[in-house]
C-alpha positions as CSV (number, residue, x, y, z in Angstrom):
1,X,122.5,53.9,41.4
2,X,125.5,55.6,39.7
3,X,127.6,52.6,40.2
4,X,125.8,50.5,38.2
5,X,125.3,52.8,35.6
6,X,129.0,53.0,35.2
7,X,129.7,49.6,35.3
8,X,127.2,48.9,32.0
9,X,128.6,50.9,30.5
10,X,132.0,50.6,31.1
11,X,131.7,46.8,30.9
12,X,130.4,47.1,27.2
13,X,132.9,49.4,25.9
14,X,135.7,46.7,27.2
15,X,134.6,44.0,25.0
16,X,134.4,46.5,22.7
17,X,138.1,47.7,22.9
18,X,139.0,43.5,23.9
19,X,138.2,42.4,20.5
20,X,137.0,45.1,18.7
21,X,135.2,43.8,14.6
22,X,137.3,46.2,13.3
23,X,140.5,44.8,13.7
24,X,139.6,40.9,12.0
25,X,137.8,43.0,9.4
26,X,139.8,46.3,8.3
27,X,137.6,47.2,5.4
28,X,135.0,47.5,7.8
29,X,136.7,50.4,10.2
30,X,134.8,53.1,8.9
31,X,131.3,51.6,8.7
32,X,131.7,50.5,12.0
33,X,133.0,53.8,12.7
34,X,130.3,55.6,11.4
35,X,127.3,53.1,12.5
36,X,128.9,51.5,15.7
37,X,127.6,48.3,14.1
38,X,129.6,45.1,13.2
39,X,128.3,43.6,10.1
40,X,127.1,40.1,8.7
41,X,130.1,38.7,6.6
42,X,129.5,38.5,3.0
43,X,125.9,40.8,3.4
44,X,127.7,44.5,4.5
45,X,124.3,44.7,6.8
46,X,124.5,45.1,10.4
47,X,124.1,41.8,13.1
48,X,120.7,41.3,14.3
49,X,120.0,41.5,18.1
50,X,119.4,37.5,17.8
51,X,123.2,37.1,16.4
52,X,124.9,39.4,19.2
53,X,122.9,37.5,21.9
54,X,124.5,34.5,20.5
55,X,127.9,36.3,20.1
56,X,127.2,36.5,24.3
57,X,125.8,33.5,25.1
58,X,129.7,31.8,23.3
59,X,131.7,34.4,24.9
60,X,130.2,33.3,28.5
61,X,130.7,29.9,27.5
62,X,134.4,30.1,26.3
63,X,134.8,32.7,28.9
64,X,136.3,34.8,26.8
65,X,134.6,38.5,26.0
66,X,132.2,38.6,22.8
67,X,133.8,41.2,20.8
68,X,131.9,44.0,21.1
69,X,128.3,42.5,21.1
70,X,127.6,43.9,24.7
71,X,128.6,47.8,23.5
72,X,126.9,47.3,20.5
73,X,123.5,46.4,22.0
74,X,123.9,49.3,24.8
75,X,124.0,51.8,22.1
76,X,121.7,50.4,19.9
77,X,118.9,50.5,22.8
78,X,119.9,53.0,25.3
79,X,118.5,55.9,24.3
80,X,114.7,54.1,23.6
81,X,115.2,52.2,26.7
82,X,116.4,56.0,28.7
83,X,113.4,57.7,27.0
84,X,111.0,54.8,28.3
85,X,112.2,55.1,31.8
86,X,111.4,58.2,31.5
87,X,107.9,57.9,31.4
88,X,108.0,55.7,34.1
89,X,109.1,57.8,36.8
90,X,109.3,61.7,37.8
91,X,113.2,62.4,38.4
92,X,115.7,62.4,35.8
93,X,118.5,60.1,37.5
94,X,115.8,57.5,38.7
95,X,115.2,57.2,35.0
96,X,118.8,56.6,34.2
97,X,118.9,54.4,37.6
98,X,116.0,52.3,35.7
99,X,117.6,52.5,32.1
100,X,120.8,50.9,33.3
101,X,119.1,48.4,35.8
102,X,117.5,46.9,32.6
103,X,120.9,46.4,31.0
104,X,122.1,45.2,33.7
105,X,119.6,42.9,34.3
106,X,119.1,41.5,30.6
107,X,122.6,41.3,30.4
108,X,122.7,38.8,33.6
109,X,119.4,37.1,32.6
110,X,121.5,36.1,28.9
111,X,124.6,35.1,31.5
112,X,122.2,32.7,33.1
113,X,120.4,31.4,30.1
114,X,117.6,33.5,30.0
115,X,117.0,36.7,28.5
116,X,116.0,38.0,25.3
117,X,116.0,35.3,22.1
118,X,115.0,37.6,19.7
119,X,115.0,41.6,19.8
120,X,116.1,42.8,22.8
121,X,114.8,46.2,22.9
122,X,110.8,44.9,23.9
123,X,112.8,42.9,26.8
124,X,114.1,45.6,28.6
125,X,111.0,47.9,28.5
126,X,109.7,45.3,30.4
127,X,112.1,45.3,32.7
128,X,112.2,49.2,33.3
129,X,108.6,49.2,33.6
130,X,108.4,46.0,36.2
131,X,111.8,47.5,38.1
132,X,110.0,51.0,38.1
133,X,106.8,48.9,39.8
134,X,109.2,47.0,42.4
135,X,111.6,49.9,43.3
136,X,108.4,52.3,44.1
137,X,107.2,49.4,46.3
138,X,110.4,49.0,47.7
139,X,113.3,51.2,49.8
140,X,114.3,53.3,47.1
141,X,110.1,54.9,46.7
142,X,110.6,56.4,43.5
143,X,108.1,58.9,42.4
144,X,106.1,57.8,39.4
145,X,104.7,59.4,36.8
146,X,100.6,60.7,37.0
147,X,100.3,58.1,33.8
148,X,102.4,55.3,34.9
149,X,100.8,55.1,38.3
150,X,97.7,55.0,36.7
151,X,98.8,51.9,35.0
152,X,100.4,50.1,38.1
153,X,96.8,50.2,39.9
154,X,95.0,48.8,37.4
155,X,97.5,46.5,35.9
156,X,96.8,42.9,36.0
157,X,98.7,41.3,39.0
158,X,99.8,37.8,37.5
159,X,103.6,37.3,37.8
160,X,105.3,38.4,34.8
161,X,107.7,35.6,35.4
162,X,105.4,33.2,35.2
163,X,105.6,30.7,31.6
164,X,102.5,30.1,30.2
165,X,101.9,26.6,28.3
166,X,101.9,27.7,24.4
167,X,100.0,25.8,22.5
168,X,101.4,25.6,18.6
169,X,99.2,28.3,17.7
170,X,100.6,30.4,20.8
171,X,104.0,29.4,19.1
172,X,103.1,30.2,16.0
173,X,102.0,33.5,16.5
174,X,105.6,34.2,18.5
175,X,107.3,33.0,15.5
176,X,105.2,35.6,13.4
177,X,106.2,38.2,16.1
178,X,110.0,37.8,15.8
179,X,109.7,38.3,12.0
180,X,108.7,41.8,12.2
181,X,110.7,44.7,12.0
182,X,111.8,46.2,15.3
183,X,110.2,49.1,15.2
184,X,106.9,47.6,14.7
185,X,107.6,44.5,17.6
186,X,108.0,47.7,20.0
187,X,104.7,49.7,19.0
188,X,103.2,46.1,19.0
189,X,104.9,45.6,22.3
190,X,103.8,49.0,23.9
191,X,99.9,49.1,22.5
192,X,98.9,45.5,22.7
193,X,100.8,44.2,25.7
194,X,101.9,46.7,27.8
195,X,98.5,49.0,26.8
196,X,100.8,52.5,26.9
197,X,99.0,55.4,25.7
198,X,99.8,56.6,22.4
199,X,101.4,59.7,24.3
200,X,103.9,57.7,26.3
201,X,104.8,55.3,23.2
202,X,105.3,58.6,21.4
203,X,108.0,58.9,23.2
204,X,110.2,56.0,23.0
205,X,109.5,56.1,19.5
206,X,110.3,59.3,18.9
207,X,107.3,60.4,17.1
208,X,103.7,61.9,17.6
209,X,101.1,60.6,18.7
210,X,99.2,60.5,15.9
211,X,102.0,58.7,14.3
212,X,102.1,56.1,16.7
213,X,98.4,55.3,16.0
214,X,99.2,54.8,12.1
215,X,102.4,52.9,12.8
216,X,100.8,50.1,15.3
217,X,97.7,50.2,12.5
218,X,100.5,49.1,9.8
219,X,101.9,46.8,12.4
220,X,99.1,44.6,13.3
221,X,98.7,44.4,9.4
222,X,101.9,43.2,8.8
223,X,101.3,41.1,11.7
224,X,98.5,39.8,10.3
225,X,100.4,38.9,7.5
226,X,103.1,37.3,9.0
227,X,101.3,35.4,11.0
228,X,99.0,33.8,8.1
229,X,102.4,33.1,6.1
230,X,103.2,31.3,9.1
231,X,100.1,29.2,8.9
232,X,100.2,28.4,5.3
233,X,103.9,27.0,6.0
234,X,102.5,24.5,8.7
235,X,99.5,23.8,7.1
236,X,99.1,20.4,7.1
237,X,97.3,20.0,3.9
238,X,96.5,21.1,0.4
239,X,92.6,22.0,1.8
240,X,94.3,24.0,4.6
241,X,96.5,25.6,2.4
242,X,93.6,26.6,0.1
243,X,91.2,28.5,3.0
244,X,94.3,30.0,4.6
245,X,93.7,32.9,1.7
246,X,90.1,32.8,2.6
247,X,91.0,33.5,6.5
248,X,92.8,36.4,5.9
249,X,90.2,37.5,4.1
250,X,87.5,37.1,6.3
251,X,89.7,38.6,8.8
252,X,90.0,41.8,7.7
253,X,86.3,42.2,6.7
254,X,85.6,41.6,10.2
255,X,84.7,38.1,10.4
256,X,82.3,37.4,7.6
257,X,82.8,34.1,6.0
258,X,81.7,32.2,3.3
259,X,80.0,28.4,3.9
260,X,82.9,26.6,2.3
261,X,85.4,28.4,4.8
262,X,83.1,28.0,7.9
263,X,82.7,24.3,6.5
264,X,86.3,24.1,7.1
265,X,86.3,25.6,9.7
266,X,84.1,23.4,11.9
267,X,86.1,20.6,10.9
268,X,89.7,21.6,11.3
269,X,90.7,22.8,14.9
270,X,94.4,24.0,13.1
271,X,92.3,26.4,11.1
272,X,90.4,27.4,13.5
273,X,92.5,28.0,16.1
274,X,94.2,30.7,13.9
275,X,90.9,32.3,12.3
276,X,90.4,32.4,16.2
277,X,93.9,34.0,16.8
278,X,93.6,36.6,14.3
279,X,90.4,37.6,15.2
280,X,91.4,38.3,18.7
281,X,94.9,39.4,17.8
282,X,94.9,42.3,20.8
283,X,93.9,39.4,23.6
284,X,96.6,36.9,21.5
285,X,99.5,39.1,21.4
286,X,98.8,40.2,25.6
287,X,99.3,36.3,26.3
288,X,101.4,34.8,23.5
289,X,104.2,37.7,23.2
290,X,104.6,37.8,27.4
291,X,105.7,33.9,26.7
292,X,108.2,35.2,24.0
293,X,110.9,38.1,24.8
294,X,110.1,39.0,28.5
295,X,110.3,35.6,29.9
296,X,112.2,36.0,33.0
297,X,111.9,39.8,32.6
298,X,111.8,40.6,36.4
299,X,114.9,39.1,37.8
Protein backbone atom coordinates (compact mmCIF):
# COMPACT_ATOMS: atom_id res chain seq x y z
CA UNK A 1 0.00 0.00 0.00
CA UNK A 2 2.42 2.68 -1.19
CA UNK A 3 -0.12 5.29 -1.07
CA UNK A 4 -0.61 5.13 2.37
CA UNK A 5 2.70 4.91 3.22
CA UNK A 6 3.27 8.25 1.47
CA UNK A 7 0.53 9.94 2.84
CA UNK A 8 1.92 9.22 6.78
CA UNK A 9 4.44 10.42 6.10
CA UNK A 10 3.98 13.16 4.13
CA UNK A 11 1.04 14.30 6.32
CA UNK A 12 3.56 14.49 9.40
CA UNK A 13 6.20 16.37 7.87
CA UNK A 14 3.45 19.11 6.96
CA UNK A 15 2.54 19.94 10.45
CA UNK A 16 5.96 19.85 10.83
CA UNK A 17 6.94 22.49 8.19
CA UNK A 18 3.04 24.34 9.20
CA UNK A 19 4.19 25.30 12.51
CA UNK A 20 7.42 24.05 13.00
CA UNK A 21 8.80 24.52 17.41
CA UNK A 22 11.58 25.99 16.09
CA UNK A 23 10.33 29.12 14.87
CA UNK A 24 8.21 30.23 18.54
CA UNK A 25 11.43 28.96 20.14
CA UNK A 26 14.82 30.02 18.21
CA UNK A 27 17.21 28.90 20.87
CA UNK A 28 15.92 25.64 20.39
CA UNK A 29 16.78 25.23 16.34
CA UNK A 30 19.66 23.25 16.77
CA UNK A 31 18.39 20.78 19.47
CA UNK A 32 15.55 20.19 17.54
CA UNK A 33 17.75 19.94 14.72
CA UNK A 34 19.92 17.56 16.11
CA UNK A 35 17.12 15.38 18.05
CA UNK A 36 13.98 16.09 15.91
CA UNK A 37 12.37 16.60 19.32
CA UNK A 38 10.51 19.70 20.56
CA UNK A 39 11.18 20.30 24.15
CA UNK A 40 9.17 21.00 27.48
CA UNK A 41 9.48 24.84 28.23
CA UNK A 42 11.55 25.77 31.09
CA UNK A 43 12.98 21.73 31.42
CA UNK A 44 15.24 21.68 27.87
CA UNK A 45 13.92 17.76 27.90
CA UNK A 46 12.06 16.44 25.08
CA UNK A 47 7.73 16.14 25.06
CA UNK A 48 6.53 12.95 26.21
CA UNK A 49 4.26 10.77 23.84
CA UNK A 50 1.33 11.70 26.43
CA UNK A 51 1.99 15.68 25.62
CA UNK A 52 2.12 15.37 21.70
CA UNK A 53 -1.11 13.23 21.80
CA UNK A 54 -2.48 16.10 23.52
CA UNK A 55 -0.75 18.59 21.17
CA UNK A 56 -3.21 16.31 18.45
CA UNK A 57 -6.07 15.84 20.17
CA UNK A 58 -6.18 20.37 20.37
CA UNK A 59 -5.05 20.68 16.90
CA UNK A 60 -8.19 18.35 15.77
CA UNK A 61 -10.24 20.29 17.92
CA UNK A 62 -9.20 23.91 16.74
CA UNK A 63 -8.70 22.40 13.45
CA UNK A 64 -5.67 23.76 13.06
CA UNK A 65 -2.38 21.41 12.49
CA UNK A 66 -0.45 20.49 15.88
CA UNK A 67 2.90 21.82 15.16
CA UNK A 68 4.86 19.10 14.44
CA UNK A 69 3.57 16.53 17.08
CA UNK A 70 2.45 14.07 14.16
CA UNK A 71 6.27 14.11 12.52
CA UNK A 72 7.66 13.92 15.69
CA UNK A 73 5.92 10.67 16.86
CA UNK A 74 6.50 9.03 13.22
CA UNK A 75 10.11 9.33 13.70
CA UNK A 76 10.36 8.65 17.15
CA UNK A 77 8.49 5.10 16.54
CA UNK A 78 8.95 4.10 12.98
CA UNK A 79 11.85 2.37 12.84
CA UNK A 80 10.73 -0.02 16.20
CA UNK A 81 7.30 -0.16 14.79
CA UNK A 82 9.11 -1.19 10.85
CA UNK A 83 11.44 -3.72 12.64
CA UNK A 84 8.30 -5.25 14.43
CA UNK A 85 6.37 -5.64 11.23
CA UNK A 86 9.00 -7.23 10.28
CA UNK A 87 8.77 -10.14 12.26
CA UNK A 88 5.36 -10.37 11.48
CA UNK A 89 5.40 -11.11 7.97
CA UNK A 90 7.85 -12.65 5.25
CA UNK A 91 8.19 -9.75 2.37
CA UNK A 92 9.81 -6.56 2.95
CA UNK A 93 7.12 -4.04 1.53
CA UNK A 94 4.19 -6.01 3.44
CA UNK A 95 6.19 -4.97 6.44
CA UNK A 96 6.37 -1.34 5.50
CA UNK A 97 2.61 -1.86 4.22
CA UNK A 98 1.99 -2.95 8.08
CA UNK A 99 4.37 -0.29 9.67
CA UNK A 100 2.48 2.55 8.02
CA UNK A 101 -1.11 0.98 8.43
CA UNK A 102 -0.37 1.33 12.19
CA UNK A 103 0.29 5.09 11.92
CA UNK A 104 -2.25 5.45 10.09
CA UNK A 105 -4.51 3.79 12.05
CA UNK A 106 -3.37 5.30 15.63
CA UNK A 107 -3.29 8.46 14.14
CA UNK A 108 -7.18 8.09 13.10
CA UNK A 109 -8.09 6.21 16.38
CA UNK A 110 -6.53 9.82 18.35
CA UNK A 111 -8.76 11.77 15.55
CA UNK A 112 -11.73 9.90 16.80
CA UNK A 113 -11.04 9.95 20.49
CA UNK A 114 -9.32 6.81 20.93
CA UNK A 115 -5.97 5.83 20.68
CA UNK A 116 -3.00 5.78 22.73
CA UNK A 117 -3.22 7.84 26.28
CA UNK A 118 0.09 7.15 27.23
CA UNK A 119 3.21 5.81 25.13
CA UNK A 120 2.34 5.23 21.88
CA UNK A 121 4.94 2.95 20.74
CA UNK A 122 3.15 -0.53 22.70
CA UNK A 123 -0.17 0.80 20.78
CA UNK A 124 0.92 0.37 17.45
CA UNK A 125 2.70 -3.07 17.85
CA UNK A 126 -0.61 -4.07 18.57
CA UNK A 127 -1.86 -2.84 15.71
CA UNK A 128 0.83 -4.28 13.27
CA UNK A 129 0.50 -7.45 14.86
CA UNK A 130 -3.59 -7.58 14.79
CA UNK A 131 -3.46 -5.93 10.99
CA UNK A 132 -0.77 -8.54 10.14
CA UNK A 133 -3.56 -11.31 11.68
CA UNK A 134 -6.62 -9.63 9.62
CA UNK A 135 -4.78 -8.83 6.25
CA UNK A 136 -3.48 -12.72 6.08
CA UNK A 137 -7.08 -13.64 6.69
CA UNK A 138 -8.22 -11.24 4.25
CA UNK A 139 -7.59 -10.23 0.24
CA UNK A 140 -4.28 -9.10 0.54
CA UNK A 141 -2.94 -13.05 2.13
CA UNK A 142 0.23 -11.94 3.32
CA UNK A 143 2.84 -14.51 4.03
CA UNK A 144 3.69 -14.72 7.69
CA UNK A 145 6.50 -15.43 9.38
CA UNK A 146 7.20 -19.52 10.63
CA UNK A 147 7.14 -17.67 14.33
CA UNK A 148 4.35 -15.43 13.91
CA UNK A 149 2.09 -17.99 12.48
CA UNK A 150 2.86 -20.01 15.19
CA UNK A 151 1.47 -17.42 17.47
CA UNK A 152 -1.78 -16.59 15.44
CA UNK A 153 -2.92 -20.41 15.89
CA UNK A 154 -2.61 -20.53 19.32
CA UNK A 155 -3.39 -17.09 20.29
CA UNK A 156 -6.32 -16.51 22.33
CA UNK A 157 -9.41 -15.50 20.18
CA UNK A 158 -11.12 -12.77 22.46
CA UNK A 159 -11.63 -9.46 20.59
CA UNK A 160 -8.86 -7.24 21.24
CA UNK A 161 -11.37 -4.41 21.12
CA UNK A 162 -13.21 -5.59 23.61
CA UNK A 163 -12.95 -3.20 27.24
CA UNK A 164 -12.71 -5.16 30.13
CA UNK A 165 -14.28 -3.79 33.56
CA UNK A 166 -11.12 -2.62 35.68
CA UNK A 167 -11.46 -2.92 38.92
CA UNK A 168 -9.19 -0.15 41.00
CA UNK A 169 -6.63 -2.58 41.40
CA UNK A 170 -6.80 -3.29 37.51
CA UNK A 171 -6.37 0.66 37.42
CA UNK A 172 -3.88 0.80 39.61
CA UNK A 173 -1.68 -1.48 38.11
CA UNK A 174 -2.22 0.66 34.61
CA UNK A 175 -1.25 3.61 36.45
CA UNK A 176 1.99 1.73 37.62
CA UNK A 177 2.42 0.73 33.87
CA UNK A 178 2.46 4.27 32.43
CA UNK A 179 5.15 5.31 34.88
CA UNK A 180 7.73 3.24 33.46
CA UNK A 181 10.25 3.99 31.05
CA UNK A 182 9.45 3.24 27.48
CA UNK A 183 11.75 0.93 26.94
CA UNK A 184 10.79 -1.22 29.63
CA UNK A 185 6.57 -0.70 28.84
CA UNK A 186 7.63 -2.32 25.38
CA UNK A 187 9.70 -5.46 26.67
CA UNK A 188 6.85 -5.61 29.33
CA UNK A 189 4.52 -5.21 26.44
CA UNK A 190 6.14 -7.92 24.12
CA UNK A 191 6.92 -10.78 27.04
CA UNK A 192 3.96 -10.51 29.23
CA UNK A 193 1.08 -9.54 26.85
CA UNK A 194 1.83 -10.21 23.51
CA UNK A 195 4.18 -13.51 24.79
CA UNK A 196 6.94 -12.82 21.72
CA UNK A 197 9.95 -14.84 22.03
CA UNK A 198 12.93 -13.25 23.28
CA UNK A 199 14.31 -13.68 19.55
CA UNK A 200 11.53 -11.61 17.93
CA UNK A 201 11.55 -8.83 20.83
CA UNK A 202 15.29 -8.81 20.19
CA UNK A 203 14.57 -7.28 17.40
CA UNK A 204 12.43 -4.35 17.95
CA UNK A 205 14.62 -3.62 20.69
CA UNK A 206 17.57 -3.81 19.01
CA UNK A 207 19.44 -6.06 21.24
CA UNK A 208 20.17 -9.81 21.93
CA UNK A 209 18.36 -12.06 23.10
CA UNK A 210 20.00 -12.61 26.07
CA UNK A 211 19.60 -8.96 26.75
CA UNK A 212 16.09 -9.02 26.27
CA UNK A 213 15.70 -11.67 29.09
CA UNK A 214 17.77 -9.34 31.66
CA UNK A 215 16.01 -6.16 30.52
CA UNK A 216 12.18 -7.60 30.99
CA UNK A 217 13.83 -9.23 34.51
CA UNK A 218 14.73 -5.45 35.51
CA UNK A 219 11.39 -4.38 34.18
CA UNK A 220 8.97 -6.45 36.04
CA UNK A 221 11.19 -5.26 39.16
CA UNK A 222 10.68 -1.81 38.52
CA UNK A 223 7.22 -2.74 37.89
CA UNK A 224 6.99 -4.25 40.98
CA UNK A 225 8.04 -1.23 42.42
CA UNK A 226 5.93 1.07 40.86
CA UNK A 227 3.15 -0.66 41.33
CA UNK A 228 3.59 -0.98 45.39
CA UNK A 229 4.38 2.95 45.39
CA UNK A 230 1.16 3.16 43.84
CA UNK A 231 -0.44 1.25 46.58
CA UNK A 232 1.08 2.89 49.43
CA UNK A 233 -0.29 6.28 47.81
CA UNK A 234 -4.05 4.88 47.94
CA UNK A 235 -3.70 3.20 50.91
CA UNK A 236 -6.38 3.90 52.84
CA UNK A 237 -4.80 3.76 56.25
CA UNK A 238 -1.81 4.06 58.50
CA UNK A 239 -2.14 -0.20 58.98
CA UNK A 240 -2.13 -0.46 55.16
CA UNK A 241 0.56 1.80 54.74
CA UNK A 242 2.63 -0.19 57.22
CA UNK A 243 2.25 -4.05 55.50
CA UNK A 244 2.60 -2.40 52.06
CA UNK A 245 6.65 -2.85 52.89
CA UNK A 246 5.84 -6.23 54.17
CA UNK A 247 4.07 -7.23 50.60
CA UNK A 248 6.80 -6.34 48.58
CA UNK A 249 8.68 -8.22 50.63
CA UNK A 250 6.91 -11.25 50.70
CA UNK A 251 6.63 -10.91 47.05
CA UNK A 252 9.86 -11.26 46.01
CA UNK A 253 10.66 -14.17 48.40
CA UNK A 254 8.04 -15.92 46.63
CA UNK A 255 5.08 -15.62 48.76
CA UNK A 256 6.12 -16.41 52.25
CA UNK A 257 4.53 -14.28 54.83
CA UNK A 258 4.70 -13.58 58.20
CA UNK A 259 1.29 -14.00 60.60
CA UNK A 260 0.93 -10.29 61.17
CA UNK A 261 0.89 -9.64 57.28
CA UNK A 262 -1.36 -12.72 56.46
CA UNK A 263 -3.48 -11.30 59.46
CA UNK A 264 -3.90 -8.26 57.42
CA UNK A 265 -4.32 -9.82 54.83
CA UNK A 266 -7.47 -11.83 55.61
CA UNK A 267 -8.95 -8.82 56.70
CA UNK A 268 -8.33 -6.13 54.10
CA UNK A 269 -9.55 -7.06 50.43
CA UNK A 270 -7.38 -3.58 49.24
CA UNK A 271 -4.33 -5.45 50.46
CA UNK A 272 -5.02 -8.35 49.25
CA UNK A 273 -6.05 -7.66 46.00
CA UNK A 274 -2.56 -6.24 45.30
CA UNK A 275 -0.48 -9.04 47.26
CA UNK A 276 -2.72 -11.01 44.72
CA UNK A 277 -1.76 -8.76 41.74
CA UNK A 278 1.85 -8.89 42.30
CA UNK A 279 2.01 -12.39 42.76
CA UNK A 280 0.41 -13.10 39.45
CA UNK A 281 1.97 -10.11 37.75
CA UNK A 282 2.41 -12.13 34.23
CA UNK A 283 -1.61 -13.14 34.23
CA UNK A 284 -2.19 -9.21 35.63
CA UNK A 285 -0.35 -7.33 33.10
CA UNK A 286 -2.07 -9.97 30.01
CA UNK A 287 -5.52 -8.45 31.26
CA UNK A 288 -4.94 -5.10 32.95
CA UNK A 289 -2.35 -3.51 30.14
CA UNK A 290 -4.82 -4.78 27.08
CA UNK A 291 -7.47 -2.30 28.98
CA UNK A 292 -4.69 0.45 28.98
CA UNK A 293 -2.79 1.52 25.52
CA UNK A 294 -4.34 -0.91 22.92
CA UNK A 295 -7.94 -0.07 23.59
CA UNK A 296 -9.38 0.24 20.29
CA UNK A 297 -6.17 -1.12 18.73
CA UNK A 298 -7.90 -2.99 15.75
CA UNK A 299 -9.83 -0.25 13.99
Amino acid sequence: MPSRRAAVHHKAADDAAAHHPAAEHPDRAAYLAHTGRPVRPGTGGPLSDQELTQQLVAGHASGTNSPAAGDILFRRHHQATLAYARTCCRAPHDAEDLASEAFFRTFQAVRAGGGPRGSWRPYLLTVVRHTAVEWSAGERQILLTPDFECWRQHAPTADPQQHLVAGEDRRMLIRSFRRLPERWQTVLWLTLVEDDSPHRVAAVLGISPSGVTSLAFRAREGLRESYLQAHLESARNDRCRHFSAMIGASVRRGGGRGHALARHLAECAFCARAYNELLGLNAAMRTASRTAAPAGARS
